[in-house]
C-alpha positions, 0 to 999 in steps of 0.5 A: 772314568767308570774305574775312578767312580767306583774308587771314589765310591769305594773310598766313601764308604765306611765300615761293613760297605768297605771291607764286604767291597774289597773282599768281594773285588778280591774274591771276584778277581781271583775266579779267573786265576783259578779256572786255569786248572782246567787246562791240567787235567787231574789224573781220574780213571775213567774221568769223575761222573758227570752227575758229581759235577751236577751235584757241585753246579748244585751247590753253586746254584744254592750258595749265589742265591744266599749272596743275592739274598744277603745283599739284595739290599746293599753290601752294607750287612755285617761284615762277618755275615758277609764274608762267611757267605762270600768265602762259602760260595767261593770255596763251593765255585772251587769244588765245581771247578775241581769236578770239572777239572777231575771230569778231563782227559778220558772222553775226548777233546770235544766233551773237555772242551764243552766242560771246559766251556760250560765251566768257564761260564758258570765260574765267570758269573759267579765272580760277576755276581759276587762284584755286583753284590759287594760294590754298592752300598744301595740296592742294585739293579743289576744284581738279580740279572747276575743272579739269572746268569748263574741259573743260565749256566748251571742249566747249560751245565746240566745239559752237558753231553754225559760222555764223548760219545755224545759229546761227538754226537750234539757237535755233529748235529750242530754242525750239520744244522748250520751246514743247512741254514747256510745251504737254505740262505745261499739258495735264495740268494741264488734264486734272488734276482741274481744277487748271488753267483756260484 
C-alpha cells in the first residue's frame, strides 16, 4: 500500500518533481549494487592510508549537505540543478567506496570487516537520503534526520582503527566488556533469590 502510494505520487507529479524523483530512485537503488566492490579487494601494497578514506568521508559529508540544502524545500528545484548536485554526490559516495575498497586486504580480517562495516553504513545513508530528498514535492520531515545519518556514520568512519593492529586491539576490548557485563549479570541473578542455577 505505502509502494502504490508513492507510485500514485510520483504519477502527479509534473515536470522537475518527476524527473529529480526517478533519478534520485535510480541513483538510490544503484548504491547497494555498488558497494559489492567491497567483497574484492583492489590489489594496493600495503593498503591505501586511512587518512585518504578520511578525506573521501570528507567530501561525502560536504556533498549530502548541498542536497539536503537543495531539497529542503521539496524536489520541485530545477532539474539541471538537481541532477548535477545528485550525480556529484554519487560519484563523491563511489570515490569513498573505491578508498575503502583500495584500504582491504593488508591489514587482517578484523580491520576490513570494520571498513567494510563503517562503509557499508555511510553508503547506505547516502542512498536513503538521497530517496528522501527526491520523493516528495513538499518539504519532508524526514529529511534532516537522513541528514543526521550521514554525519553519524562519517563519524564512525573517522573513528576506524588506523591499522590491524589496532583493528585487533578495539575488538578485544570490546569483547572483554561484554564478557564482564555478562559475568556481573549472571552474578546477581545468582545472588538473586535463586532464580539463576549454575
Amino acid at each position: 500500500a505505502r509502494h502504490d502510494a508513492r507510485r500514485r505520487r510520483r504519477g502527479s507529479m509534473s515536470g522537475n518533481s518527476a524527473k529529480n524523483a526517478a533519478l534520485g530512485a535510480s541513483l538510490a537503488s544503484s548504491f547497494v549494487t555498488e558497494l559489492k566492490a567491497l567483497e574484492i579487494p583492489a590489489e594496493v601494497p600495503e593498503g591505501a592510508p586511512m587518512s585518504q578514506l578520511h578525506l573521501a568521508a570528507d567530501a561525502v559529508n560536504m556533498n549530502a549537505t548541498k542536497t539536503q540544502m537543495l531539497f529542503s524545500d521539496g524536489n520541485g528545484v530545477d532539474a539541471t540543478a538537481a541532477a548535477a548536485a545528485l550525480k556529484e554526490l554519487h560519484l563523491v559516495v563511489m570515490g569513498f567506496v573505491a578508498h575503502a575498497q583500495a584500504a582491504l586486504g593488508t591489514q587482517g580480517k578484523t580491520f576490513d570487516a570494520a571498513v567494510k562495516a563503517a562503509s557499508t553504513t555511510l553508503s547506505r545513508a547516502c542512498g536513503n537520503l538521497i530517496k528522501v530528498a527526491t520523493e516528495n514535492e513538499t518539504r519532508s520531515e524526514w529529511l534532516k534526520p537522513a541528514l543526521a545519518e550521514v554525519y553519524e556514520a562519517v563519524k564512525a568512519v573517522k573513528q576506524l582503527p588506523k591499522d590491524g593492529r589496532a583493528a585487533v586491539a578495539k575488538a578485544m576490548l570490546k569483547a572483554a566488556t561484554i564478557v564482564k557485563d555478562v559475568s556481573n549479570e549472571l552474578s546477581e541473578l545468582g545472588s538473586g533469590g535463586g532464580v539463576f542455577r549454575a
